[in-house]
PDB file of N, CA, C and O in Angstrom:
ATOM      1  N   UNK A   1       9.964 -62.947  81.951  1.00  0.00           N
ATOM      2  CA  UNK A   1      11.351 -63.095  81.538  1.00  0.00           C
ATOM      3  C   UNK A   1      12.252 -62.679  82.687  1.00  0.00           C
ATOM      4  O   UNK A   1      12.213 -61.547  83.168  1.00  0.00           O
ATOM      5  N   UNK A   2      13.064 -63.639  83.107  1.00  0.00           N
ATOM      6  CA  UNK A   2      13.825 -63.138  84.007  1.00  0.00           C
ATOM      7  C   UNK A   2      15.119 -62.492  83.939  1.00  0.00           C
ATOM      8  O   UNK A   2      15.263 -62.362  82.723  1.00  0.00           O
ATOM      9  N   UNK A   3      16.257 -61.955  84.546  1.00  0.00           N
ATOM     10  CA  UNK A   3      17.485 -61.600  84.503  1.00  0.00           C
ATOM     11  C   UNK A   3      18.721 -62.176  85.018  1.00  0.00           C
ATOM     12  O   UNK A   3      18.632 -62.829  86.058  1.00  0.00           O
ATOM     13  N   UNK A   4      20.353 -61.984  84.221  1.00  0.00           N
ATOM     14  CA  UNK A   4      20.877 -62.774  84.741  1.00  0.00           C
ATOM     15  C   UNK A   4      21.832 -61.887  84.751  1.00  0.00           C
ATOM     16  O   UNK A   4      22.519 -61.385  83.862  1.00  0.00           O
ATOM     17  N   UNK A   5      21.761 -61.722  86.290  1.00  0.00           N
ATOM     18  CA  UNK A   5      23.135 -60.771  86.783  1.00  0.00           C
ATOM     19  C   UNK A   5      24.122 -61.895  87.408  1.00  0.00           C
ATOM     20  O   UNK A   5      23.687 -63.007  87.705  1.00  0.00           O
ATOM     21  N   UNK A   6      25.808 -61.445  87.633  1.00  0.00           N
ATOM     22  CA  UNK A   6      26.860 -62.235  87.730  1.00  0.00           C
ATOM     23  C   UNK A   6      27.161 -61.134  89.234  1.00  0.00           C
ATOM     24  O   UNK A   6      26.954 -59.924  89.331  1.00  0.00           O
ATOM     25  N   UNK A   7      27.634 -61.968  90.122  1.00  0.00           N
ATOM     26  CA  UNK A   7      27.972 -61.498  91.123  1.00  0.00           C
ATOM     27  C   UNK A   7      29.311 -61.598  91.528  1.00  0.00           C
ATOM     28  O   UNK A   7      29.750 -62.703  91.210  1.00  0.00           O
ATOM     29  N   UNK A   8      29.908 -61.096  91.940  1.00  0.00           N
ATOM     30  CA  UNK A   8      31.630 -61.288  92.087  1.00  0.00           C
ATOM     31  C   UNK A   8      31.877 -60.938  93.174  1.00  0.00           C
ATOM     32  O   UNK A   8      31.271 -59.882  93.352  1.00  0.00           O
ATOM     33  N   UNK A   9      32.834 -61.410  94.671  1.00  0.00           N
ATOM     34  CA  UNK A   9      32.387 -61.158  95.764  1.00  0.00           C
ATOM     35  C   UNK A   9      34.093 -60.071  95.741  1.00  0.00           C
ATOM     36  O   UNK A   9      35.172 -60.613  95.499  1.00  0.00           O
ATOM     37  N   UNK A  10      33.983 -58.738  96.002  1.00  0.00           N
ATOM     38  CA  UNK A  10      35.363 -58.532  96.109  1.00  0.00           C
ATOM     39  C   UNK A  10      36.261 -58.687  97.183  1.00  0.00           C
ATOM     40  O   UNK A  10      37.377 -58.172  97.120  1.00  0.00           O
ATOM     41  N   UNK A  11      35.932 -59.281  98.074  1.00  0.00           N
ATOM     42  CA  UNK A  11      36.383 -59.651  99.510  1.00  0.00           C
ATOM     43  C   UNK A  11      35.842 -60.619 101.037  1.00  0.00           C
ATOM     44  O   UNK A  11      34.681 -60.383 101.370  1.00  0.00           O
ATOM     45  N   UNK A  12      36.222 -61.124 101.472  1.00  0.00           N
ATOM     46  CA  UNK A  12      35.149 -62.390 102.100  1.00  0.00           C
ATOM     47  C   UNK A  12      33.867 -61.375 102.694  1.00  0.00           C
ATOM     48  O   UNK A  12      33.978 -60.255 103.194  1.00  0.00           O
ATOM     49  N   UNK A  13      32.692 -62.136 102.468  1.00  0.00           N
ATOM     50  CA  UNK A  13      32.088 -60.865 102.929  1.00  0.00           C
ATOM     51  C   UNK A  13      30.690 -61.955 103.505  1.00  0.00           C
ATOM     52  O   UNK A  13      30.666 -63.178 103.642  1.00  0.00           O
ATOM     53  N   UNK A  14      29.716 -61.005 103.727  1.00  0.00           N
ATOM     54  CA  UNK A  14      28.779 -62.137 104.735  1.00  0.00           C
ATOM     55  C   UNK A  14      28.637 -63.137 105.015  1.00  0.00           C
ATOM     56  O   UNK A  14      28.207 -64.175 104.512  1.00  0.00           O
ATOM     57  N   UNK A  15      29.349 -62.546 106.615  1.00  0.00           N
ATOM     58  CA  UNK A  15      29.665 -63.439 107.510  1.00  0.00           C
ATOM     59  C   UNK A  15      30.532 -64.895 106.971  1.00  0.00           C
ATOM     60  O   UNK A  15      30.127 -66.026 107.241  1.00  0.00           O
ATOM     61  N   UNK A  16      31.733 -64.627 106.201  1.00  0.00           N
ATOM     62  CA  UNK A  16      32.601 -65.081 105.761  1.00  0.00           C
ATOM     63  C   UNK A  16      31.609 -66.723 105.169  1.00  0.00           C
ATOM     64  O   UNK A  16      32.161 -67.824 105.161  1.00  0.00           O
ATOM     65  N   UNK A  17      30.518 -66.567 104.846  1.00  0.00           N
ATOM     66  CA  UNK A  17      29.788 -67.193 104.092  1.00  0.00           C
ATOM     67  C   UNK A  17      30.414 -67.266 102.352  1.00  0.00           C
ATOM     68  O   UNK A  17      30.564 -68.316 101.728  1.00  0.00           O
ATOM     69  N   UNK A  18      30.645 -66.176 101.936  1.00  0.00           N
ATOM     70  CA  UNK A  18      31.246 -66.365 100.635  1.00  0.00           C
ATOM     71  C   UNK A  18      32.699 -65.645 100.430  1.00  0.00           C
ATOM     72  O   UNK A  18      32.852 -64.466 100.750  1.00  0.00           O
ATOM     73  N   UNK A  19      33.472 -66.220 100.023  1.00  0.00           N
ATOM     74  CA  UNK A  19      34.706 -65.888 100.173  1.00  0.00           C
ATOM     75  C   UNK A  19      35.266 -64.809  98.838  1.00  0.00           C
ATOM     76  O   UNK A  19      34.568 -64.765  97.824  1.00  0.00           O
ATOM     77  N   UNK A  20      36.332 -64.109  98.904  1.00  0.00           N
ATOM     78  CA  UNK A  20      36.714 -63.021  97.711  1.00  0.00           C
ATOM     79  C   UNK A  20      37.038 -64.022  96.409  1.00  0.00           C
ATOM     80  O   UNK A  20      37.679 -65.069  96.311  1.00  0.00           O
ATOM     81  N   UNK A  21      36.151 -63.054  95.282  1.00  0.00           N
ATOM     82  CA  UNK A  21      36.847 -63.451  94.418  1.00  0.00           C
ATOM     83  C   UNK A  21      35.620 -64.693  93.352  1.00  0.00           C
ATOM     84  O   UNK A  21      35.607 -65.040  92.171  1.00  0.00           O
ATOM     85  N   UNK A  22      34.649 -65.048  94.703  1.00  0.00           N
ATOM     86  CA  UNK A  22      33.766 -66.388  94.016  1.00  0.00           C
ATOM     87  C   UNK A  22      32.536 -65.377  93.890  1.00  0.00           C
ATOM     88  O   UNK A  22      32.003 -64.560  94.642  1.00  0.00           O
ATOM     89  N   UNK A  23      32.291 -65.930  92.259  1.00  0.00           N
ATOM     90  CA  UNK A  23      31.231 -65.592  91.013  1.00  0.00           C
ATOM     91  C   UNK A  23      29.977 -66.497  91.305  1.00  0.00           C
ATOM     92  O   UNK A  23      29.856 -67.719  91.392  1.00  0.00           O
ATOM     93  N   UNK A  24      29.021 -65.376  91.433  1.00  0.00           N
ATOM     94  CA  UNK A  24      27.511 -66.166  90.984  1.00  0.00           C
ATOM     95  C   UNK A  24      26.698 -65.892  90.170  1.00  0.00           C
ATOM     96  O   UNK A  24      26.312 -64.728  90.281  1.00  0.00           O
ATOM     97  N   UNK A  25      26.214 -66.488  89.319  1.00  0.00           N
ATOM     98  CA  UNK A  25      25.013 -65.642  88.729  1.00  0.00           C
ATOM     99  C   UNK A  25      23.277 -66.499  88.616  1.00  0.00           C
ATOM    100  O   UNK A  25      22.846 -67.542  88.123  1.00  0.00           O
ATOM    101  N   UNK A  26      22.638 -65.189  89.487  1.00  0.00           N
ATOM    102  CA  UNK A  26      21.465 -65.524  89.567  1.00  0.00           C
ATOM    103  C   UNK A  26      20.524 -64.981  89.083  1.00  0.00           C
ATOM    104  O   UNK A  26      20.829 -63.820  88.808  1.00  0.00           O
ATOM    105  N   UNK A  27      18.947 -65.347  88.683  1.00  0.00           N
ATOM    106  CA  UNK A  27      18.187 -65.523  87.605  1.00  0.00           C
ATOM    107  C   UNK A  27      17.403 -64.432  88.642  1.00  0.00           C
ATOM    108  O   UNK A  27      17.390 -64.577  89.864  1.00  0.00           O
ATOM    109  N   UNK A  28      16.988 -63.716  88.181  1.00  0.00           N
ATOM    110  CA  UNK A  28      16.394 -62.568  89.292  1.00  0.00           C
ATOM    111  C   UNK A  28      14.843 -61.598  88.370  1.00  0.00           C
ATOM    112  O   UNK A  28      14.642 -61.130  87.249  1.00  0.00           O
ATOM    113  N   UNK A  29      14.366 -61.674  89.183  1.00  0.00           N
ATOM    114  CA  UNK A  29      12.994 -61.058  88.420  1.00  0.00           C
ATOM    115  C   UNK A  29      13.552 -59.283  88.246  1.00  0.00           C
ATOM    116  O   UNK A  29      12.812 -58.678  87.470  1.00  0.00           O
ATOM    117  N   UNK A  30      14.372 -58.658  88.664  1.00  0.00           N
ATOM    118  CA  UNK A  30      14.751 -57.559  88.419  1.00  0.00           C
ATOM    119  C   UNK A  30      15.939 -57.279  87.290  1.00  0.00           C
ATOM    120  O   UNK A  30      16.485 -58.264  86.794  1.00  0.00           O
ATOM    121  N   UNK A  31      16.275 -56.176  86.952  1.00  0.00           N
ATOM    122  CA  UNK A  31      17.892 -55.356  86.223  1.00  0.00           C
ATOM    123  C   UNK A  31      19.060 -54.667  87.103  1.00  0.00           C
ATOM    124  O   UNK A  31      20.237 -54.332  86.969  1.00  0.00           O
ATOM    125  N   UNK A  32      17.861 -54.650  88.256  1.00  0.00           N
ATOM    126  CA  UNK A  32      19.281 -53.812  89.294  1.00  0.00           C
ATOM    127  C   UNK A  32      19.265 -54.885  89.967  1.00  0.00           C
ATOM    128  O   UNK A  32      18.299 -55.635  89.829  1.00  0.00           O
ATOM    129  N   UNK A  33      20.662 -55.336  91.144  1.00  0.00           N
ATOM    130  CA  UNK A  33      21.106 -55.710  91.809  1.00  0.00           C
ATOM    131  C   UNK A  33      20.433 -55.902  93.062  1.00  0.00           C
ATOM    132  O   UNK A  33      19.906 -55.042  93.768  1.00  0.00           O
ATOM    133  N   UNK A  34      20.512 -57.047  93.235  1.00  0.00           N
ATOM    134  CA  UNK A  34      19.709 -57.455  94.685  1.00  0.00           C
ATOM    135  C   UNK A  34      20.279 -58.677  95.558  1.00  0.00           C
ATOM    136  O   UNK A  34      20.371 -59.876  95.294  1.00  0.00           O
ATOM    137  N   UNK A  35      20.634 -57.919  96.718  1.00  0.00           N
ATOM    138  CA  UNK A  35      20.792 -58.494  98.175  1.00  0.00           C
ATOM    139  C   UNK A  35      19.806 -59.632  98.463  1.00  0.00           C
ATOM    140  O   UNK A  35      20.009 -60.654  99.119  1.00  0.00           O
ATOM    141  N   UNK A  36      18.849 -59.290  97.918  1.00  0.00           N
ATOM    142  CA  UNK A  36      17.748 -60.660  98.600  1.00  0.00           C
ATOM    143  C   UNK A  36      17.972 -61.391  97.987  1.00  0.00           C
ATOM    144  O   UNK A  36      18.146 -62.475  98.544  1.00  0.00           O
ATOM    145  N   UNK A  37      18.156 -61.351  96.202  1.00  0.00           N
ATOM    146  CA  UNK A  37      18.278 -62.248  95.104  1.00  0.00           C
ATOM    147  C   UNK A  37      19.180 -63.339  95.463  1.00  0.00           C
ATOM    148  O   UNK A  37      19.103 -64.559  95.604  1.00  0.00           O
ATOM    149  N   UNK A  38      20.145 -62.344  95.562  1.00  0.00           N
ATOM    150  CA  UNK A  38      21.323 -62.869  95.928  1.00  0.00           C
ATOM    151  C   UNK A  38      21.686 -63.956  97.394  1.00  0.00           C
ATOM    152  O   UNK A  38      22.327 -65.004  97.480  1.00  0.00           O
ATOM    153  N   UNK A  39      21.190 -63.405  98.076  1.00  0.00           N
ATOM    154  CA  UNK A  39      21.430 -64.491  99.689  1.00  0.00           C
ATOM    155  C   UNK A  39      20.399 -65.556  99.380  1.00  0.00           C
ATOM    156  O   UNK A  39      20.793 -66.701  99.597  1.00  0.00           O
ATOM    157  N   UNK A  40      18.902 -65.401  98.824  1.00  0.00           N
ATOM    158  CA  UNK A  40      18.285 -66.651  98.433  1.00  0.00           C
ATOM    159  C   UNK A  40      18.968 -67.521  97.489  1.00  0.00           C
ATOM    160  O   UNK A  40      18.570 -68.684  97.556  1.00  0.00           O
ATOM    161  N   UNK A  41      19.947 -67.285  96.564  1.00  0.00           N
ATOM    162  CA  UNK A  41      20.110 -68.153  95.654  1.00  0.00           C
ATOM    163  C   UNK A  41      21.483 -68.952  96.922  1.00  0.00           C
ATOM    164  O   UNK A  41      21.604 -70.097  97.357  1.00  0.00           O
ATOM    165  N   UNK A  42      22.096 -67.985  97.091  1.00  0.00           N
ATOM    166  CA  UNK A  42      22.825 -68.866  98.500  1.00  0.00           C
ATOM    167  C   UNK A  42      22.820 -70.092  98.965  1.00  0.00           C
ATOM    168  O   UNK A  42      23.456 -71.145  98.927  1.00  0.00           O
ATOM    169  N   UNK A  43      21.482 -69.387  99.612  1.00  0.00           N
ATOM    170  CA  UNK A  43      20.615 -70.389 100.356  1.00  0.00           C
ATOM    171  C   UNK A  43      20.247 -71.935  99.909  1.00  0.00           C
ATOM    172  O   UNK A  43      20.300 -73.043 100.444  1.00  0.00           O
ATOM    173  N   UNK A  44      19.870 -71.431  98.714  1.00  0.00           N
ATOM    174  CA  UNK A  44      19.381 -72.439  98.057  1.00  0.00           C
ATOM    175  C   UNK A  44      20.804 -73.600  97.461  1.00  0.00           C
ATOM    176  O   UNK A  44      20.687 -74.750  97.039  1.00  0.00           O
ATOM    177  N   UNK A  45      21.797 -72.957  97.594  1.00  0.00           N
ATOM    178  CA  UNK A  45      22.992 -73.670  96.767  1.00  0.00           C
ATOM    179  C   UNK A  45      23.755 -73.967  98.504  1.00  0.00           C
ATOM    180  O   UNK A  45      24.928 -74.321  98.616  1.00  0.00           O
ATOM    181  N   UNK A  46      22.767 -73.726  99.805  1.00  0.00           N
ATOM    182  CA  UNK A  46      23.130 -74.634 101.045  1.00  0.00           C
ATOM    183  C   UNK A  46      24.259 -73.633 101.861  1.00  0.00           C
ATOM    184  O   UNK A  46      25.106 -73.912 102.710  1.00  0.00           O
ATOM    185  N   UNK A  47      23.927 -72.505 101.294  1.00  0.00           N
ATOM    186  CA  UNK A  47      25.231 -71.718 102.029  1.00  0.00           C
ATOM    187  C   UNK A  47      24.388 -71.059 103.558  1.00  0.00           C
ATOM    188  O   UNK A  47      23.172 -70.877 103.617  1.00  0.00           O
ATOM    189  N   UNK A  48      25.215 -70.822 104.521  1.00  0.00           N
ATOM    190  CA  UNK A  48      24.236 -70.370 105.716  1.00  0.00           C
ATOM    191  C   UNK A  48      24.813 -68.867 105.722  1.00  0.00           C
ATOM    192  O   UNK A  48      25.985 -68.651 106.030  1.00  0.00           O
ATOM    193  N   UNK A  49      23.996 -67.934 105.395  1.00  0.00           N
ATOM    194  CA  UNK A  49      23.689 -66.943 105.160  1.00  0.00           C
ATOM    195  C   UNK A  49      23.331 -66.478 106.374  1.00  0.00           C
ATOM    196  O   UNK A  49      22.124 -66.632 106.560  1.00  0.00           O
ATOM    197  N   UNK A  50      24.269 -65.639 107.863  1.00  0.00           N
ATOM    198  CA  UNK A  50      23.706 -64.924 108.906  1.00  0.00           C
ATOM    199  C   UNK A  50      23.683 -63.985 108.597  1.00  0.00           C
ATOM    200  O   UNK A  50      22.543 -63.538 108.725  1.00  0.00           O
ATOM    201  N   UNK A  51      24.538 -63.102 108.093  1.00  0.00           N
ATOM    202  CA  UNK A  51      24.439 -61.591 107.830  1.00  0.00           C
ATOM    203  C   UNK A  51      24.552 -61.195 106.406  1.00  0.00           C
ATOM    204  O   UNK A  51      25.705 -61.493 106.093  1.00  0.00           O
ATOM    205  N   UNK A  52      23.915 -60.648 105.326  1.00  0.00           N
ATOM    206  CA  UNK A  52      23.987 -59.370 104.328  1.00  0.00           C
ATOM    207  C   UNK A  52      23.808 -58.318 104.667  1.00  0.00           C
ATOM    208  O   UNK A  52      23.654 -57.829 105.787  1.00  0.00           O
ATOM    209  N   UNK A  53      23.826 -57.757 103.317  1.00  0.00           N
ATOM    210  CA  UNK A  53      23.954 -56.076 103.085  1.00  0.00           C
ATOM    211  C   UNK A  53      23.375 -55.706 102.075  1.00  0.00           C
ATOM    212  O   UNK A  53      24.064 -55.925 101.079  1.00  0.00           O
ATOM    213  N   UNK A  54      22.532 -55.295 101.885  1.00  0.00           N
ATOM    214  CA  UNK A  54      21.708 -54.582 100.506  1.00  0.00           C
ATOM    215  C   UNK A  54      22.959 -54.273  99.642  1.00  0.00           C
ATOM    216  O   UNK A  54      24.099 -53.975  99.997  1.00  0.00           O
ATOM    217  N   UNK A  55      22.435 -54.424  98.440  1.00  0.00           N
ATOM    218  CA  UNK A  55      23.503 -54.269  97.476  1.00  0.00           C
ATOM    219  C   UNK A  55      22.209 -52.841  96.846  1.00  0.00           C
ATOM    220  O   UNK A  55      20.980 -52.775  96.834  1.00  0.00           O
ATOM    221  N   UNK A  56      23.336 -51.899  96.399  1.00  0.00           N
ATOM    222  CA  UNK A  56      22.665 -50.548  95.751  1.00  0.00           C
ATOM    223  C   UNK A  56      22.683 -50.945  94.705  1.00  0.00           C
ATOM    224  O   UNK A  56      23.056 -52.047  94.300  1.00  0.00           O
ATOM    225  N   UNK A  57      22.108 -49.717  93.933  1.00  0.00           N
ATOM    226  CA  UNK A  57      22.070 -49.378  92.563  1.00  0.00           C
ATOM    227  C   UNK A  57      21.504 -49.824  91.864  1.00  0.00           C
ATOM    228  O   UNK A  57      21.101 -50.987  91.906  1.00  0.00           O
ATOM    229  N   UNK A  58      21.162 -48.437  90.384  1.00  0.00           N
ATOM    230  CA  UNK A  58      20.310 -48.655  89.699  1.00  0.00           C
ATOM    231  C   UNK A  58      19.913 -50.345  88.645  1.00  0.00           C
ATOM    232  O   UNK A  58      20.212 -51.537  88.721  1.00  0.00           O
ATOM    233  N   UNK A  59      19.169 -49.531  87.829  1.00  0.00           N
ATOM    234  CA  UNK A  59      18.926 -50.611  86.827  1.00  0.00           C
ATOM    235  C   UNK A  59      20.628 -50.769  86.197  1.00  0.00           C
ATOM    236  O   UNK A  59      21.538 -49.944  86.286  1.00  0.00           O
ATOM    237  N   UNK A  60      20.639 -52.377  85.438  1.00  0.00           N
ATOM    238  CA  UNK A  60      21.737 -52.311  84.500  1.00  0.00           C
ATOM    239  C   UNK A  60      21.120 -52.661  82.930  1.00  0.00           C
ATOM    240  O   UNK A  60      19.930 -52.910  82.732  1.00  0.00           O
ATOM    241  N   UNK A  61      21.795 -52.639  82.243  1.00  0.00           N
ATOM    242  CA  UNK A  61      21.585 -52.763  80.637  1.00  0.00           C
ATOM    243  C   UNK A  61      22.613 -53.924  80.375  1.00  0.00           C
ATOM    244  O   UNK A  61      23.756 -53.916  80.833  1.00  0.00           O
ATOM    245  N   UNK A  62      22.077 -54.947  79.570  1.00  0.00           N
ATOM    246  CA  UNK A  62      23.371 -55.915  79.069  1.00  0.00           C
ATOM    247  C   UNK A  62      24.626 -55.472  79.052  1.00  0.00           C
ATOM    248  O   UNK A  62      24.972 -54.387  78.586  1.00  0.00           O
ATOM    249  N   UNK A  63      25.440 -56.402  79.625  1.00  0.00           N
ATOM    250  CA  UNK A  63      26.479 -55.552  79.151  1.00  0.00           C
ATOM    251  C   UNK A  63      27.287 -55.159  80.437  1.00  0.00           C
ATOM    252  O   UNK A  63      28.439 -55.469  80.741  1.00  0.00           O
ATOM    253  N   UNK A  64      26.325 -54.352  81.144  1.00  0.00           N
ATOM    254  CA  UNK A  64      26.603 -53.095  81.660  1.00  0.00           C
ATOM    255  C   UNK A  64      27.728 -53.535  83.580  1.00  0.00           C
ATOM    256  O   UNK A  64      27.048 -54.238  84.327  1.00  0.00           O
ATOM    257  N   UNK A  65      28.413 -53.352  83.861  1.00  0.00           N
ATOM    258  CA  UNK A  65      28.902 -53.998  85.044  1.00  0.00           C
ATOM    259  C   UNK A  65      29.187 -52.631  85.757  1.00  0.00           C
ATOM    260  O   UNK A  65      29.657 -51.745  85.043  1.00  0.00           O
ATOM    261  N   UNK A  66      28.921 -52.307  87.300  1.00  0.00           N
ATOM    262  CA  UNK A  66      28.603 -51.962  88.622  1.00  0.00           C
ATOM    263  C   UNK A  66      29.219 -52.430  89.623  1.00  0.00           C
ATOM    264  O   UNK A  66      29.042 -53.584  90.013  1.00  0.00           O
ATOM    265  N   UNK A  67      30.055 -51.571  90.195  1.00  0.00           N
ATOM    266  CA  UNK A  67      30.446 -52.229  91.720  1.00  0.00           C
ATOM    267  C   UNK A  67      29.555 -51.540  92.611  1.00  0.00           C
ATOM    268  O   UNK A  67      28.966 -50.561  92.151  1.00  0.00           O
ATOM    269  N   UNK A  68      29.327 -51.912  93.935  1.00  0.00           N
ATOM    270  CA  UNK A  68      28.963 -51.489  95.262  1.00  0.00           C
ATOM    271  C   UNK A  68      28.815 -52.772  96.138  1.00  0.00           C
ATOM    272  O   UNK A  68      28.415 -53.931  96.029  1.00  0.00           O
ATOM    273  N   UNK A  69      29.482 -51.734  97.287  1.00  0.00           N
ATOM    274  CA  UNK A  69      29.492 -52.976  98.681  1.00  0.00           C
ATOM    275  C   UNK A  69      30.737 -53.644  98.214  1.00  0.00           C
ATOM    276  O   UNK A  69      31.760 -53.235  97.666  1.00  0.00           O
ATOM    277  N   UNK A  70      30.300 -54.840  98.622  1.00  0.00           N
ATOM    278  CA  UNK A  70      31.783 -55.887  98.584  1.00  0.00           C
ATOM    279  C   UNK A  70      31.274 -56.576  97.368  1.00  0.00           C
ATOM    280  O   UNK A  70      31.179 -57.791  97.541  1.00  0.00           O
ATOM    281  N   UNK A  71      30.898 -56.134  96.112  1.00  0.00           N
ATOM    282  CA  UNK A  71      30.526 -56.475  94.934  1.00  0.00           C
ATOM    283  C   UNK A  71      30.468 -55.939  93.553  1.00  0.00           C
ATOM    284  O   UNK A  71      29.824 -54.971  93.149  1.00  0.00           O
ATOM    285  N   UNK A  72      31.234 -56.717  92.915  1.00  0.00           N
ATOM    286  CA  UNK A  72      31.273 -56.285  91.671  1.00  0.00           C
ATOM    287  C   UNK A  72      30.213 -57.171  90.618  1.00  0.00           C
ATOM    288  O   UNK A  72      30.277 -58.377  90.381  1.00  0.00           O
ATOM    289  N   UNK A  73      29.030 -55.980  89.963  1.00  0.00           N
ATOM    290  CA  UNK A  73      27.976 -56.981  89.331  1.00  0.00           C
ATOM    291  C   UNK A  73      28.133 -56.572  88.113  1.00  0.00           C
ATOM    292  O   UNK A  73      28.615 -55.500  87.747  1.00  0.00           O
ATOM    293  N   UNK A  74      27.618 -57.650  87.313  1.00  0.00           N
ATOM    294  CA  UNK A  74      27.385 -57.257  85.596  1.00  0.00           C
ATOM    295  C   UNK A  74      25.966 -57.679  85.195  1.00  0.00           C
ATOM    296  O   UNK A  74      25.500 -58.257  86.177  1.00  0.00           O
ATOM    297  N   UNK A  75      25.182 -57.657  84.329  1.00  0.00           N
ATOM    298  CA  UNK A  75      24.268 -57.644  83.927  1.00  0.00           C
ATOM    299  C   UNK A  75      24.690 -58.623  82.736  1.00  0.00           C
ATOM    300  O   UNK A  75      25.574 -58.313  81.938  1.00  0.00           O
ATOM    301  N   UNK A  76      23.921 -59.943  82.673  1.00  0.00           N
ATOM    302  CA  UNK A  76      24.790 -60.894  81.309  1.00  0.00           C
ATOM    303  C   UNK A  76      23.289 -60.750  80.567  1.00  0.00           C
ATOM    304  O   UNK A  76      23.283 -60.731  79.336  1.00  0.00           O
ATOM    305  N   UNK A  77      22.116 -60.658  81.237  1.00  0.00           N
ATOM    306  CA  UNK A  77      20.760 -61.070  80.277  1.00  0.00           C
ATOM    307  C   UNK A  77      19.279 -60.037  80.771  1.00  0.00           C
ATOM    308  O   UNK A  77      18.202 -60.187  80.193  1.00  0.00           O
TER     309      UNK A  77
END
């Protein structure tokens, strides 16, 4: 069963690859937040991805929304 965290970028941020403000949400084998998750689904949606940043923090619970880094995440599933 996978997870579906929402990503929210709060400011242009790697390597002005994704700009402030634009929402993703990707299907992720984890509950906490992930940098890799995240730049692969990118990738995959054709974006050129030179630089990230690990995104912290713990597990989330439905529901539950987290900022860190240049990101604001929620936990939808």
């Amino acid at each position: 069963m996978g997870y579906l965290l929402k990503y929210t970028a709060i400011k242009n941020t790697w390597g002005q690859a994704v700009k402030a403000g634009e929402t993703f949400i990707v299907d992720q084998g984890t509950n906490a937040a992930s940098g890799a998750s995240l730049a692969s689904y990118l990738r995959k949606m054709g974006r050129e991805i030179r630089t990230s940043s690990s995104i912290g923090g713990g597990a989330l619970n439905v529901g539950e929304t987290t900022s860190s880094n240049e990101w604001i995440i929620e936990r939808i599933k």
